[in-house]
C-alpha positions in Angstrom: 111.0 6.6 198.2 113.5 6.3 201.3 111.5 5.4 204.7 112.4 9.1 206.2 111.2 11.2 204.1 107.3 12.4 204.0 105.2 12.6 201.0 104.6 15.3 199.3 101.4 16.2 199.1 100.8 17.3 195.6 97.3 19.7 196.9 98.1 22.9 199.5 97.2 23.1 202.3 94.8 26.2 202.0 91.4 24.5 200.9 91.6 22.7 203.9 92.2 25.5 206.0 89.1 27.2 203.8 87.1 24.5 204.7 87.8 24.4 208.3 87.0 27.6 208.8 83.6 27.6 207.1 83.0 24.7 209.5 83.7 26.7 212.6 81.9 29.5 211.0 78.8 27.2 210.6 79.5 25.2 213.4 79.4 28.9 215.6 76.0 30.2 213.5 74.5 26.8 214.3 75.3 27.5 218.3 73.8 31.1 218.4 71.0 30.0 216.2 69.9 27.6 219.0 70.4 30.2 221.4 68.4 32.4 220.1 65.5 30.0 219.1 65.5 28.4 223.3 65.6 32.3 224.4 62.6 32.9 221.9 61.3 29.8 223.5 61.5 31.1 227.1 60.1 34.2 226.1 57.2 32.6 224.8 56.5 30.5 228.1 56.9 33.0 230.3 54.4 35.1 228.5 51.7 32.2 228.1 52.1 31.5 231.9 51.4 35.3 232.6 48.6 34.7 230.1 47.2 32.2 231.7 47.7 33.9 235.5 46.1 37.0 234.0 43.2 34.5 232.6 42.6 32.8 236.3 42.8 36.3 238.0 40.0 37.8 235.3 37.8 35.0 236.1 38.1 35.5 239.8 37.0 39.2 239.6 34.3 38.3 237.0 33.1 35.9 239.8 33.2 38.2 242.5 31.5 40.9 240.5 28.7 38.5 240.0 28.3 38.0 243.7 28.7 41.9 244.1 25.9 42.4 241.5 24.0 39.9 243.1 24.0 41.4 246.7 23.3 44.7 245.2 20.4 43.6 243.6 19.3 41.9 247.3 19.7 45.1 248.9 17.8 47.1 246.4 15.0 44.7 246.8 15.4 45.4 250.9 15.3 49.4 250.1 12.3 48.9 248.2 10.4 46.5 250.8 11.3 49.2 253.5 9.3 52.2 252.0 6.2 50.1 252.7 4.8 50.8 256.0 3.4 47.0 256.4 6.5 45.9 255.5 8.8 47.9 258.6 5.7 47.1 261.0 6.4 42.9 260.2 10.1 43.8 261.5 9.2 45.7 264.5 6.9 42.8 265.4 9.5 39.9 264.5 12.7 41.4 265.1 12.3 44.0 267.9 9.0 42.3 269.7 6.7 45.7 269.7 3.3 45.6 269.7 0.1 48.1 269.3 -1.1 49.6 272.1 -4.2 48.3 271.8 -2.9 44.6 272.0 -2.3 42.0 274.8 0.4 39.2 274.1 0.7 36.3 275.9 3.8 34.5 276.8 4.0 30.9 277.3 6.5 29.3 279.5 7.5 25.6 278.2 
């Protein structure tokens, strides 16, 4: 075989080719596969960090429910206590300083 000339391949050239392309073709469905799976992965975290905001802020509320349900039930208790006559004469003596007229009160200086 003279130095110049070029083998001659005795297989075409058209499996290669075939092959090449299913390469590229797998090659490509491999690329938008892992697309697709870090999107769905993004997706996912985003909703379990809403989750979890959603969690925290339900917790809060429940919390100041409890307080809310707790001061109701303090004022109910107040409403109750202020239908009894005894009770609203203690206050007018404590808070407001009145007295019956038939009483004297003394006031020490210190």
């Amino acid at each position: 075989m003279p130095s110049g000339q070029k083998k001659s391949s005795p297989v075409s050239r058209f499996p290669v080719r075939h092959r090449e392309n299913r390469y590229s073709m797998y090659r490509l469905l491999v690329i938008v596969l892992g697309f697709i799976v870090i999107g769905l992965l993004v997706i996912i975290g985003a909703q379990y960090l809403r989750q979890r905001e959603a969690g925290q802020a339900l917790d809060e509320m429940e919390k100041i429910i409890s307080e809310m349900r707790e001061q109701q039930t303090t004022l109910e208790e107040e409403i109750l206590k202020l239908q009894d006559l005894d009770y609203i004469e203690v206050l007018a003596r404590e808070r407001l300083g009145l007295v019956r007229p038939d009483e004297v009160i003394f006031q020490f200086e210190d």
